[in-house]
C-alpha positions as CSV (number, residue, x, y, z in Angstrom):
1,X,298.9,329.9,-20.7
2,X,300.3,326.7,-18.7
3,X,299.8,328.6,-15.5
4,X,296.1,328.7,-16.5
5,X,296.0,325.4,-17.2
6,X,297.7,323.9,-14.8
7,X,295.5,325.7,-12.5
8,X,291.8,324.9,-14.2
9,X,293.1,321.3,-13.9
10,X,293.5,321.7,-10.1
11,X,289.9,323.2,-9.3
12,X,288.4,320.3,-11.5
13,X,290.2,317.9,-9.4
14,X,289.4,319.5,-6.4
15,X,285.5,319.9,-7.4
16,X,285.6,316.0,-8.0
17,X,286.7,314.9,-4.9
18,X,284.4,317.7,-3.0
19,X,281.2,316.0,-4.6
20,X,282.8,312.6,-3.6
21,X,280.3,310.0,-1.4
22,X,282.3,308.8,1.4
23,X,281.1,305.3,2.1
24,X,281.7,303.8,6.1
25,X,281.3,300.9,7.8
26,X,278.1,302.4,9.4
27,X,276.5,303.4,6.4
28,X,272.7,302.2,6.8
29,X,270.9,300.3,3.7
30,X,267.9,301.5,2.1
31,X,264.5,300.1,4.1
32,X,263.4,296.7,3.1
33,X,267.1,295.4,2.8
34,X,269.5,293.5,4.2
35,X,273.6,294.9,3.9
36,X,276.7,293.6,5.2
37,X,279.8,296.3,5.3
38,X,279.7,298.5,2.2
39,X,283.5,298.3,2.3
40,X,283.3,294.5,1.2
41,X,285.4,293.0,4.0
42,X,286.3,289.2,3.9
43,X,284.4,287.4,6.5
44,X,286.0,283.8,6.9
45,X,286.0,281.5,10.2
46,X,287.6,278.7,11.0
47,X,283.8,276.4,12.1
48,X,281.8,275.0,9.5
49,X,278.6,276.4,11.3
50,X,278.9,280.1,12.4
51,X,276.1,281.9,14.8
52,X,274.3,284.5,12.3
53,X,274.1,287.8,13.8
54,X,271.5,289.8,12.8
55,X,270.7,293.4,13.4
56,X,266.8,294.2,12.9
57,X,265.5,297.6,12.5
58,X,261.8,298.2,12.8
59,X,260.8,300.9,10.3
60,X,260.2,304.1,12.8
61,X,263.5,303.4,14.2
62,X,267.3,303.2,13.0
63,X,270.7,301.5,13.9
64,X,272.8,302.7,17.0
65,X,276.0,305.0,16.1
66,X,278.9,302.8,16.1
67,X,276.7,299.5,16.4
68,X,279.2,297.7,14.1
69,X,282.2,298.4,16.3
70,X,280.9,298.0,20.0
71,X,278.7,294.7,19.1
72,X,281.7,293.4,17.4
73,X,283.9,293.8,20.5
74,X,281.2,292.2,22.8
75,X,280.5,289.7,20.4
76,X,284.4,288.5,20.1
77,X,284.4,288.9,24.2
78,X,281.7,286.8,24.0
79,X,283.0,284.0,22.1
80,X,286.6,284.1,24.0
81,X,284.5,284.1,27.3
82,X,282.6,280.7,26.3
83,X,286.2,279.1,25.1
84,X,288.3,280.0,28.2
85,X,285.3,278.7,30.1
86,X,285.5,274.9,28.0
87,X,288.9,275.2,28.7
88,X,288.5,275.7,32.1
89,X,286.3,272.5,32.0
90,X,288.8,270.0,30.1
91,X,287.2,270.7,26.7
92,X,290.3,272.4,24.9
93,X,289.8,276.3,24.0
94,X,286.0,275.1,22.2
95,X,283.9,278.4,21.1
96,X,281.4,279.2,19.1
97,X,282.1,280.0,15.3
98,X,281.9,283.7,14.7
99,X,282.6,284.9,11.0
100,X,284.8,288.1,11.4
101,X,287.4,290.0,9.0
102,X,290.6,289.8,11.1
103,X,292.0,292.8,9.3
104,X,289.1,295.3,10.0
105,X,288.1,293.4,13.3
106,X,284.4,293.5,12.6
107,X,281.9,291.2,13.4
108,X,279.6,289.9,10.0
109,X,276.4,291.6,10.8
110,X,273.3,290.9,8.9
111,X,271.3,294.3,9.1
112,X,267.7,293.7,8.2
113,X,265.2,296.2,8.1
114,X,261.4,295.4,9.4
115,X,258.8,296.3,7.4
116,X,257.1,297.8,10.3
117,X,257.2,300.2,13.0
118,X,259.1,299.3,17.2
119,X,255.5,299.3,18.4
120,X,255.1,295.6,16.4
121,X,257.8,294.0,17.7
122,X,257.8,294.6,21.5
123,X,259.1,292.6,24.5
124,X,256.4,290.1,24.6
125,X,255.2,288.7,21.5
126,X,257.6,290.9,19.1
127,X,260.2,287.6,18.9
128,X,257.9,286.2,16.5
129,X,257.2,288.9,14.5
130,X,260.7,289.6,13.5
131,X,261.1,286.3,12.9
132,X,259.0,286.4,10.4
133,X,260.7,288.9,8.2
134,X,264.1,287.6,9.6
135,X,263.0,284.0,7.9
136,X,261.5,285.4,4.6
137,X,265.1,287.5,4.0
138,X,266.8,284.1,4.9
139,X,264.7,282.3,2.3
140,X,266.4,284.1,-0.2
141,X,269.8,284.5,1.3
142,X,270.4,281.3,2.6
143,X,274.1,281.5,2.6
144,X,274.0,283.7,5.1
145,X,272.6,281.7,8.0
146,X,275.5,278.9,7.8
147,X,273.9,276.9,11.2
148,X,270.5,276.5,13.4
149,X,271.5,279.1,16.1
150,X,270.8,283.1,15.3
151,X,271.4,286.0,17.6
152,X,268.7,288.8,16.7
153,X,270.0,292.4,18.1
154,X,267.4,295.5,17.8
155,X,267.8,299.2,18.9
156,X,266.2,299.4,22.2
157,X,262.5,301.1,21.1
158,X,262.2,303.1,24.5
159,X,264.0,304.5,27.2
160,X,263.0,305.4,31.1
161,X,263.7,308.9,32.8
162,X,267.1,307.3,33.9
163,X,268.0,306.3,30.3
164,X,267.7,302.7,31.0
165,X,267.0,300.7,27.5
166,X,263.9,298.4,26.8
167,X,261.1,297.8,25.3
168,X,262.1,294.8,22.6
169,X,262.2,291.1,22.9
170,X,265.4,290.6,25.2
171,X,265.2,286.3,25.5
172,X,265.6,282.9,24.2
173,X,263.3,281.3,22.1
174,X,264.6,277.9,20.9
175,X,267.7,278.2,19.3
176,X,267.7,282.0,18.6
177,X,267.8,284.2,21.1
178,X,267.2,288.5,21.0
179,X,269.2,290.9,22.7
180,X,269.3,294.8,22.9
181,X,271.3,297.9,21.6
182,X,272.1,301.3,22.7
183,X,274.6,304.0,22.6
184,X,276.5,303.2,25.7
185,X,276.6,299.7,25.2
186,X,280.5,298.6,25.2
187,X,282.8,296.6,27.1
188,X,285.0,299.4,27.8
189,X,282.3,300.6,30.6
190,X,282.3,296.6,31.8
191,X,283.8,297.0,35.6
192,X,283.0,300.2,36.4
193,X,280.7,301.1,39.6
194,X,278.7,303.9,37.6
195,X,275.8,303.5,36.1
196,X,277.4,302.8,32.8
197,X,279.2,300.0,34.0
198,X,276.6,299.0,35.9
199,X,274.4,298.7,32.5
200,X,276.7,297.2,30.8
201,X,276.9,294.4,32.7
202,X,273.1,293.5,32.7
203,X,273.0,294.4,29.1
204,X,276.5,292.7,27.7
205,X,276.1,289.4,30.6
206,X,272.3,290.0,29.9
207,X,273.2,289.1,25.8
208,X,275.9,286.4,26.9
209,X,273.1,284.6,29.3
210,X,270.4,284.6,26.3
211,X,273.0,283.6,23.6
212,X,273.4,280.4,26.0
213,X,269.7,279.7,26.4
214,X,270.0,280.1,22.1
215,X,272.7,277.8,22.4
216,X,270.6,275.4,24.1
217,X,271.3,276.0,28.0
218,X,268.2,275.3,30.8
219,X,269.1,277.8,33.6
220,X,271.5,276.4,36.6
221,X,273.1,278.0,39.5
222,X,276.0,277.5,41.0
223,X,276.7,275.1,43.9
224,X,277.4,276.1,47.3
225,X,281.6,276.1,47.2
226,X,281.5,277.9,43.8
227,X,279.7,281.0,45.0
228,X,282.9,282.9,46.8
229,X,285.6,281.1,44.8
230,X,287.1,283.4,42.9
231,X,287.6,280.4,39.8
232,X,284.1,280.2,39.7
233,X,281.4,282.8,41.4
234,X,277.8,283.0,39.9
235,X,276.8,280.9,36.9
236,X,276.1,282.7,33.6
237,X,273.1,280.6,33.2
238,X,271.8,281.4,37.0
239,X,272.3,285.4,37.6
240,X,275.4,285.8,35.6
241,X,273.7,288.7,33.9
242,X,274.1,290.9,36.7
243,X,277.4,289.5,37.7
244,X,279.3,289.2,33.9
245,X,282.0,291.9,34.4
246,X,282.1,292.8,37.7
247,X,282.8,289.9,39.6
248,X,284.0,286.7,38.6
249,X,281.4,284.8,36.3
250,X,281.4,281.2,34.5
251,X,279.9,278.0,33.4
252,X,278.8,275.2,34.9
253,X,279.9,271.7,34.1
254,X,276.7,270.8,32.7
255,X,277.0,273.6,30.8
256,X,279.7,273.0,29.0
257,X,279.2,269.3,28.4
258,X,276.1,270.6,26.3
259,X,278.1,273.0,24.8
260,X,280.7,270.5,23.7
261,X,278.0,268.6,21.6
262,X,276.7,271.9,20.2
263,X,276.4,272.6,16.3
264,X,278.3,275.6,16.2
265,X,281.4,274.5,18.7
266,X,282.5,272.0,15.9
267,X,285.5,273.4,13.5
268,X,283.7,270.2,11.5
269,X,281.9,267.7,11.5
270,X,280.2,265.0,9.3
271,X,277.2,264.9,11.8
272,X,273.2,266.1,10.7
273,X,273.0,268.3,14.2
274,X,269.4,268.1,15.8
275,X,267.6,265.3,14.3
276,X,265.4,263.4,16.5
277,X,266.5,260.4,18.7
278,X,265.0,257.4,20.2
279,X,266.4,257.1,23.5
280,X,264.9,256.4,27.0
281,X,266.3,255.5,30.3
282,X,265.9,251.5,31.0
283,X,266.8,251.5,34.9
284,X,267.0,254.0,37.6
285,X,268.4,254.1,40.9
286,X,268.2,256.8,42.8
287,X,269.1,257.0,47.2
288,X,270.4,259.2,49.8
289,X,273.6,258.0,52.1
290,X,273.5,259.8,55.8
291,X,277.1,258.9,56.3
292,X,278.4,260.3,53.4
293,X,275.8,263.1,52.9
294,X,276.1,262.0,48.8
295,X,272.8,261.3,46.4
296,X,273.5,258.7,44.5
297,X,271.5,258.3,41.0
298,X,272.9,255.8,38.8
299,X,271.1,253.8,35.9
300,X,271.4,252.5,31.9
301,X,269.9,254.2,29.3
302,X,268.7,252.9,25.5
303,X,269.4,255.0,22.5
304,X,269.9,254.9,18.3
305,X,272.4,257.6,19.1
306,X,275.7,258.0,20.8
307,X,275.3,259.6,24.1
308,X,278.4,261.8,25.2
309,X,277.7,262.8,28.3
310,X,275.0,262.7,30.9
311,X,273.6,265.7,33.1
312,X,272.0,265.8,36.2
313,X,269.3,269.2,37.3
314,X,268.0,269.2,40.4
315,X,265.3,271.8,40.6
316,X,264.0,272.7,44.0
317,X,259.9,273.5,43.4
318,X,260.4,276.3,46.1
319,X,257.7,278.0,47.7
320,X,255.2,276.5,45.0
321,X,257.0,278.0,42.4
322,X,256.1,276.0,39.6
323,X,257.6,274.2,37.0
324,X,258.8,274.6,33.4
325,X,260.2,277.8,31.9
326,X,261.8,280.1,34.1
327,X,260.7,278.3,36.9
328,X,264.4,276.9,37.3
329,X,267.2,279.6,38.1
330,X,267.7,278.0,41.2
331,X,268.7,274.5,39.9
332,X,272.0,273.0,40.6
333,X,273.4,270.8,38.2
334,X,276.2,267.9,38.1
335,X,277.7,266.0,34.8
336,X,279.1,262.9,34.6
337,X,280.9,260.6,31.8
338,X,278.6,257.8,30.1
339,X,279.9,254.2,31.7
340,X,281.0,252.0,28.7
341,X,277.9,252.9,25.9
342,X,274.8,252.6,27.9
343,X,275.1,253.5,31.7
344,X,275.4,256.8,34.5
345,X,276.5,257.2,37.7
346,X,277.0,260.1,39.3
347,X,277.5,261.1,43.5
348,X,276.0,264.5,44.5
349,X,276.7,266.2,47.9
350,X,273.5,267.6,49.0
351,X,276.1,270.5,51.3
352,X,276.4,272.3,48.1
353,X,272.8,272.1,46.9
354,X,271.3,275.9,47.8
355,X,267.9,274.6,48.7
356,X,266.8,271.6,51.1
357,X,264.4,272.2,54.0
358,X,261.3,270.4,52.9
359,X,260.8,271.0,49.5
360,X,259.5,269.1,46.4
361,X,262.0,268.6,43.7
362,X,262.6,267.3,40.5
363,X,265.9,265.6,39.3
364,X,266.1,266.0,35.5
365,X,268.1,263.2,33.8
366,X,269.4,264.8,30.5
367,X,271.1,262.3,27.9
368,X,273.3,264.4,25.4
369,X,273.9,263.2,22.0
370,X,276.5,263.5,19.7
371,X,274.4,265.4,17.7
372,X,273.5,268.1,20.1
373,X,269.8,266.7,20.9
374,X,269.3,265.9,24.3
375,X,266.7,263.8,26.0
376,X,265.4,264.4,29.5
377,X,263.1,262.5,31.9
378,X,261.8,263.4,34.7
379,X,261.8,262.2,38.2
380,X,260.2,263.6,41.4
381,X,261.5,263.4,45.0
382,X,261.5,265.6,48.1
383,X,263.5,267.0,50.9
384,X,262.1,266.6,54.0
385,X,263.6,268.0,57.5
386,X,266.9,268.6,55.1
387,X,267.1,265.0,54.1
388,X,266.1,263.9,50.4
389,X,263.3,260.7,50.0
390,X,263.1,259.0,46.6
391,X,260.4,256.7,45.3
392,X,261.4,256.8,41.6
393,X,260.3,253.5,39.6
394,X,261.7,251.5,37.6
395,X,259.9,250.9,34.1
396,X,260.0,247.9,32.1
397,X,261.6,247.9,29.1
398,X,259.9,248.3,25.8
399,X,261.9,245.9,23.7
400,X,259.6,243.6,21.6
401,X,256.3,245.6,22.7
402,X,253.7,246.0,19.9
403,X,250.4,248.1,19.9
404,X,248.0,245.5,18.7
405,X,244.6,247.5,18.5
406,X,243.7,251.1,18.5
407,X,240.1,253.1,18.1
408,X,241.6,256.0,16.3
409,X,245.0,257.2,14.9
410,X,246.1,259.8,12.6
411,X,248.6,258.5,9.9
412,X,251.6,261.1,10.8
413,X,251.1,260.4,14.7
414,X,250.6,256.2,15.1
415,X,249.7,254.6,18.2
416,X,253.2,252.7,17.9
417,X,254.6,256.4,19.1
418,X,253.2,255.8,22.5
419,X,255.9,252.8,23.0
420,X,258.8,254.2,21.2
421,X,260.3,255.4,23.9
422,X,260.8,258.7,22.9
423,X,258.7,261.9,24.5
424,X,259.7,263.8,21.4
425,X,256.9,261.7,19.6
426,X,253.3,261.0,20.3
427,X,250.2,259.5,19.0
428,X,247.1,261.4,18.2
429,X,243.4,260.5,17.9
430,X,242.2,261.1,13.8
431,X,241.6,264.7,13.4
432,X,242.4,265.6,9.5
433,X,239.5,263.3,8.0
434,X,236.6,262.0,8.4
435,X,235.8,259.9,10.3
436,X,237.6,262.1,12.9
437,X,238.3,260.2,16.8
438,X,235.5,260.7,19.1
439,X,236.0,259.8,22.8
440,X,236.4,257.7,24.2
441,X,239.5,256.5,22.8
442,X,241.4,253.3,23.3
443,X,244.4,250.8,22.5
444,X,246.1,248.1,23.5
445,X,249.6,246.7,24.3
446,X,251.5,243.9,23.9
447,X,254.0,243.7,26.5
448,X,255.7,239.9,24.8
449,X,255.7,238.5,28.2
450,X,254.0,237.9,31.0
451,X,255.3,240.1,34.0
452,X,254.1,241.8,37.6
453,X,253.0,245.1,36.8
454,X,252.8,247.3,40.2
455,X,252.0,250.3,38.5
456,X,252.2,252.0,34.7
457,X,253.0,255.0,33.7
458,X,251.5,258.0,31.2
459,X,253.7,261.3,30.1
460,X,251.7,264.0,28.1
461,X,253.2,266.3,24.5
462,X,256.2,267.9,25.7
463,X,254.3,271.1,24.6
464,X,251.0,270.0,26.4
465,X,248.4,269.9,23.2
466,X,245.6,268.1,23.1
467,X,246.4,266.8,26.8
468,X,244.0,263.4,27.6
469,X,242.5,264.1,31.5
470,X,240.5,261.4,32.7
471,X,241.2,257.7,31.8
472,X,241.2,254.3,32.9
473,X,243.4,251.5,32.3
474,X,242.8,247.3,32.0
475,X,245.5,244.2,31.9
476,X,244.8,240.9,30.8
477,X,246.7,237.7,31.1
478,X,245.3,236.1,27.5
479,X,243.9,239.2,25.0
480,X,240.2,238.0,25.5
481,X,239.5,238.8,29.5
482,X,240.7,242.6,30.7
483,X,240.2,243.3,34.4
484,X,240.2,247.2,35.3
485,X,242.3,248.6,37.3
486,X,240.9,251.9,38.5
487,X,240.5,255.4,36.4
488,X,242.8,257.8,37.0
489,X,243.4,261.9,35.9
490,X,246.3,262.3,33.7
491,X,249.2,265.2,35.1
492,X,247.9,268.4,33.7
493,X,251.5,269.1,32.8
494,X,254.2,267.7,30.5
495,X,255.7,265.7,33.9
496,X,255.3,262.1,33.9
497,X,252.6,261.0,36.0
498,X,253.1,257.8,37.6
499,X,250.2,255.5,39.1
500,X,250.6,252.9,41.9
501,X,248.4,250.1,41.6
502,X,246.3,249.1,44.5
503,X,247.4,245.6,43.9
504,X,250.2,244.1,41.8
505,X,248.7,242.1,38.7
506,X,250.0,239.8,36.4
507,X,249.8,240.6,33.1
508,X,250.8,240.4,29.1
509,X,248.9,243.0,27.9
510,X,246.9,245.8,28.7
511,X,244.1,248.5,27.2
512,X,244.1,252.1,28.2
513,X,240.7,254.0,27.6
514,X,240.7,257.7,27.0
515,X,237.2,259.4,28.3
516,X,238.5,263.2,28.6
517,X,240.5,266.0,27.3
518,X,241.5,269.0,29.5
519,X,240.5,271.3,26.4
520,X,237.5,269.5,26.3
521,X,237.6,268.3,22.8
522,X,237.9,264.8,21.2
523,X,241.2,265.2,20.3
524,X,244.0,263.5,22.3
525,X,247.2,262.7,22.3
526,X,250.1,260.6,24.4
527,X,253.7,260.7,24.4
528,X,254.5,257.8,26.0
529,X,252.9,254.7,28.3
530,X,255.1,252.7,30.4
531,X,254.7,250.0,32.9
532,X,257.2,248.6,36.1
């Protein structure tokens, strides 16, 4: 009788644990959800502000075997890469915060599935669509996105005849960038001259580049000397993508003095991170020395917010490329220490620039704030027969300037923007009521004291809306008599456009008239007017 007991009890236990669920760390949530580990690990960091990961499934695909473990492995690569790189620089071991379980080593990954299938979200244009559902599951799990900076990672949706992944957004957009997954991905093929290792490096430094556009690095290449030194080699932010891994790979100064202002590369901080600044640069100089072979820029700045550092990015417009986005891989860059609170001064060797010849340039003057914003201007030059010609101007300062009179203004964008001295601002004709602006549209400017104007200046929306195109502009000693100076077409770009006069006029104030639009529209707007 105890024998058949004893043994009925055994096949009951054995039953129960044979009908068991086994729950794993790969275990995929049901469609239309978000899940961390089911095994309830403790995620902690030692940041304030950790980058979110996210892992976004479309709903005709599914999550990678093993994602968990491999992306967790990069990701902690990742983040040890960027701090022995700060290090490198003088900043202290300074990395990114990554929330992680130390005990499971894993990687807190948000896994969020889209509501639709990997045809919606491809390479171009599918950013913003998993954004979208991305922004609505963060609406009502707030907790989970701790900072401004998000790394979105999706299955790769197709595959070419040599299995090489694709066909999802793979870039930076503002401060989230997307990056790809697939079976093979992992470090462990990182180094290896096979087509694994080969893939890994494009895919893992391909990640690692985008994460620093999402952390807010401009592309930059490294300088002559860096190339072959083995401390150095190619910059992340140039064609470290296709370098990360195999040969020796790193960060530019500039780089890293960005980074060190960065949201998520504080362990704390009492600081609101990305609010806007007034700032503007008061004086420039900017000249070449044949002796030394050095450019020397140097100048003093104005701001409502501590500056830490100043960078310097000379682009080289080569072959006509362009300008803007993606137009600047072939930058080099230089940083340089703010002089007491409110001046720069930096010496560049133009032997370890990549590009001279004759070529137009731009130099690209970018003030970084305590609080990670960072405002550029602009200046133009050239390299001609190897040797660089400036002609940048000097503005006037703004101090004390006052719009007096304007034809039209909305309420959220005044004319007082255009003298603010910040591009991030702008003024804009009436558009949301009647009566809305109608060209031609005009204003005018106090300057508090009479001065030689030899020419003025006029900079478009940094995202170049509603750009103004034809225009002319008046100066006046007293208010009452304006004398034009000529009409002129506005840059049909967001680079400052600056305008000689034919002959230098004294003047208090002037008017600038408004008589076109490049969209052909009424509506206008200005970031900023200048004179020097």
């Amino acid at each position: 009788m105890k024998k058949r007991t004893l043994l009925l009890l055994l096949w009951i236990a054995f039953a129960g644990a044979s009908c068991k669920k086994i729950m794993n760390a790969e275990t995929l949530p049901a469609k239309g959800s978000a899940t961390l580990l089911s095994t309830d690990p403790v995620f902690t960091s030692d940041h304030d502000k950790n980058l979110t990961v996210v892992y976004f499934v479309p709903s005709d695909n599914d999550t990678i075997p093993g994602y968990r473990t491999r992306l967790g492995a990069i990701l902690l690569q990742g983040q040890k890469f960027y701090g022995d790189q700060m290090q490198a620089r003088g900043y202290g071991f300074k990395t990114f915060g990554l929330l992680r379980d130390t005990v499971a080593k894993q990687v807190k990954i948000i896994v969020i599935n889209g509501s639709l299938p990997k045809a919606s979200y491809p390479y171009t244009g599918g950013s913003a669509a998993a954004a979208a559902e991305i922004n609505a599951y963060r609406t009502t799990h707030p907790s989970d996105f701790t900072s401004d900076h998000v790394l979105v990672i999706m299955p790769a949706a197709t595959y070419d005849a040599n299995g090489e992944p694709g066909g999802v957004p793979f870039y930076g957009t503002g401060r989230w960038d997307y990056a790809l997954d697939y079976a093979d991905l992992d470090i462990k093929y990182l180094g290896q001259s096979t087509t694994l290792g080969n893939r890994a490096t494009k895919w893992i430094g391909g990640m690692f580049h985008e994460m620093g556009h999402g952390l807010n690095l401009p592309h930059n290449k490294e300088l002559v000397s860096q190339k072959n030194d083995p401390n150095f080699g190619t910059a992340l932010m140039g064609a470290g993508n296709y370098t990360y891994g195999k040969s020796p790979t790193f960060l530019t100064a500039a780089d890293c003095a960005i980074l060190n202002a960065n949201q998520i590369f504080q362990t704390s901080s009492s600081i609101t991170y990305y609010t806007p600044v007034a700032a503007s640069i008061q004086r420039i100089f900017a000249s070449y020395n044949s002796a030394s072979g050095d450019i020397t820029v140097s100048g003093r700045f104005q701001t409502n917010t501590t500056v830490t550092n100043v960078a310097y990015y000379l682009d080289p417009n080569v072959n006509n490329e362009g300008v803007g986005t993606n137009k600047d891989y072939n930058a080099n860059s230089w940083k340089s220490n703010v002089i007491g609170t409110d001046s720069f001064y930096v010496q560049i060797p133009i032997a370890e620039m990549q590009v001279k010849g004759t070529t137009p340039y731009e130099l690209k003057v970018k003030l970084i704030h305590e609080n990670g914003t960072i405002s550029q201007t602009t200046y133009n030059f050239d390299f001609i027969n190897n040797v660089p010609v400036f002609n940048i101007i000097n503005e006037y300062p703004k101090t004390g300037w006052v719009v007096i009179a304007q034809s039209t203004q909305e309420t959220n964008y005044p004319a007082s923007n255009l003298i603010d001295g910040s591009n991030s601002t702008y003024w804009r004709s009436k558009y949301t009521s009647a009566p809305v602006g109608v060209l031609p549209h005009s204003f005018r400017v106090d300057m508090s004291s009479l001065r030689l104007i030899h020419g003025f200046t006029l900079k478009q929306r940094s995202d170049t809306l509603k750009m103004v195109k034809d225009f002319r502009v008046e100066f006046s000693t007293d208010n009452t008599t304006y004398t034009p100076a000529g009409t002129f077409v506005a840059p049909n770009n967001a680079i400052k456009g600056i305008y000689n006069l034919s002959t230098p006029v004294n003047a208090r104030y002037f008017r600038l008239v408004v008589t076109s639009n490049y969209d052909g529209t009424n509506d206008s707007a200005i970031a900023e007017v200048g004179t020097y």
